[in-house]
C-alpha positions in Angstrom: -0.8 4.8 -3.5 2.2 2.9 -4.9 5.1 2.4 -4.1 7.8 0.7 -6.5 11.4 -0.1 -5.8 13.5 0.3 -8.7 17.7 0.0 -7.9 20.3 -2.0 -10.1 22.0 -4.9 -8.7 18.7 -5.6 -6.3 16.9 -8.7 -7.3 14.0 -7.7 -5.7 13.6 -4.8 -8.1 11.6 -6.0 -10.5 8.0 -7.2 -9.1 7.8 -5.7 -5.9 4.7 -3.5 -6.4 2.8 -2.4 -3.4 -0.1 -0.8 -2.5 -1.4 0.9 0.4 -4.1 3.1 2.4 -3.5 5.7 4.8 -5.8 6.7 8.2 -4.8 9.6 9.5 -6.2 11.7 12.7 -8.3 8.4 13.9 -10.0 9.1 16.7 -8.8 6.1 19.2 -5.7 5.3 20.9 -3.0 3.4 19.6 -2.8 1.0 21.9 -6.9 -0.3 21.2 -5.9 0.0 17.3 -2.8 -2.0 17.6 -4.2 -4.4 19.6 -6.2 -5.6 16.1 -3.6 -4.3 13.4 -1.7 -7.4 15.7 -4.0 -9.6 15.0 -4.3 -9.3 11.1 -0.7 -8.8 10.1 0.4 -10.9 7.2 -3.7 -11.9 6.9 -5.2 -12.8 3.2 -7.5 -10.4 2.5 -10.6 -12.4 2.8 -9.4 -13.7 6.1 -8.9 -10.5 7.5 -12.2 -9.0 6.1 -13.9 -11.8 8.4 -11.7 -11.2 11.4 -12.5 -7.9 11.6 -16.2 -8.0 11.1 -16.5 -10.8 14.3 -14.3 -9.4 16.3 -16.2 -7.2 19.4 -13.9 -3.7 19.4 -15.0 -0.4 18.5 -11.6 0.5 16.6 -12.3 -2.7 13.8 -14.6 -0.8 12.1 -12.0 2.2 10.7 -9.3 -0.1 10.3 -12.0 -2.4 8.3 -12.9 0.8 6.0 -9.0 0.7 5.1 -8.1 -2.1 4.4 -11.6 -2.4 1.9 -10.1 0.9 0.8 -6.4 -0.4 0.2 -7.5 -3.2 -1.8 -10.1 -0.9 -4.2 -6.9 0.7 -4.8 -5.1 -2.4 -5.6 -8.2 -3.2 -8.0 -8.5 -0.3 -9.7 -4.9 1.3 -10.0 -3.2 -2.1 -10.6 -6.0 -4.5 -11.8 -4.9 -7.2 -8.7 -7.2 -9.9 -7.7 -8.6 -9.3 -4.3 -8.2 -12.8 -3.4 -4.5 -12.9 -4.1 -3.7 -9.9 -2.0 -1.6 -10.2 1.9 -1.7 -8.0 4.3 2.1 -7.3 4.3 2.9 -4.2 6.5 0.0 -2.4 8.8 1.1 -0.2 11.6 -0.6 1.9 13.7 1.3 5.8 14.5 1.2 8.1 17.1 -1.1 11.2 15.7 -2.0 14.8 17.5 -3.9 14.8 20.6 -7.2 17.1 20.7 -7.4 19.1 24.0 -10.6 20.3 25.2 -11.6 22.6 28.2 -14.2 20.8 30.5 -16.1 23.9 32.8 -15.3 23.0 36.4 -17.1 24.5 39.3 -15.7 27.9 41.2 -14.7 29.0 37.1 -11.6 26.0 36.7 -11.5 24.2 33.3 -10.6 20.4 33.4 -8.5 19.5 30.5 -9.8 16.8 28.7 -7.4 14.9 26.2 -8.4 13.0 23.0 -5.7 10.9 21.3 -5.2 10.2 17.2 -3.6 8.2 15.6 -2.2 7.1 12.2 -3.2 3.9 10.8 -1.2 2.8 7.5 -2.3 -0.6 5.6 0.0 -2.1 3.0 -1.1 -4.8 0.9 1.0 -6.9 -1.4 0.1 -9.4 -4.3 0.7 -13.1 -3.3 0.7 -14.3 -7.6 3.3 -11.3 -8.3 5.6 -12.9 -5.4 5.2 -16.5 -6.2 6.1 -15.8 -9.9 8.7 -13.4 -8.6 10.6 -16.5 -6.8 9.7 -18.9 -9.3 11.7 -16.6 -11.7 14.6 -16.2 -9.4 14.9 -19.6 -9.1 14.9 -20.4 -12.6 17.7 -17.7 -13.0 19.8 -19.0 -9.6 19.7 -16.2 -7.8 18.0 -18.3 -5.2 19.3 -22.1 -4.2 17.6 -24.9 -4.3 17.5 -26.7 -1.3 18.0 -30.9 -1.4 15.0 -31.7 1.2 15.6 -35.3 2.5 12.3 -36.7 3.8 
């Protein structure tokens, strides 16, 4: 449920937490679920939470149950605030397909073919980055920038 980078020398070691939820063996095509996943990628929370409850497709409801899922996890395992959270990475994976015989007439069978797939939401905390490059700042591992307006 989460994932944490740790290596030396990487400065973005130290607060990168995320969290994430995993659909597997989804009954729809990938190509109806990515259609959405495209459509909420790098979302707020909130914001996607509406998008996906107006929006007329069959495949928003499953990808809704994850993403509510993803951020429980982010509630309970890491005590984030739901209305800091982004929809950082989703992606939407190729699963098994289920093949069923159809009876045809004269004794044939019709093969009938029922895609999967793999839906995988990742959600990252918006405060935890803002401090994150607030911090970098302060210690100058990222330049400031002389805006002339």
């Amino acid at each position: 449920m989460i994932n944490k980078r740790k290596k030396k020398g990487d400065p973005k070691a130290y607060t990168e937490v995320y969290v994430y939820a995993l659909g597997q063996h989804i009954c729809m095509s990938t190509h109806k679920a990515r259609r959405i996943i495209d459509q909420i990628r790098g979302r707020s929370y909130e914001e996607t939470l509406m998008i996906l409850e107006l929006m007329p497709y069959r495949a928003c409801y499953p990808i809704f149950k994850l993403i509510y899922s993803a951020a429980a996890n982010a509630r309970h395992n890491m005590g984030f605030n739901e209305a800091d959270l982004i929809i950082s990475k989703a992606e939407v994976n190729e699963g098994t397909t289920v093949k069923k015989l159809k009876p045809q007439a004269r004794g044939r069978g019709y093969l009938i073919k029922r895609p999967t797939c793999h839906i995988t939401i990742v959600l990252k905390n918006r405060s935890l980055y803002e401090e994150y490059n607030i911090c970098l700042k302060n210690r100058g591992w990222i330049k400031k920038r002389n805006s002339q307006i």
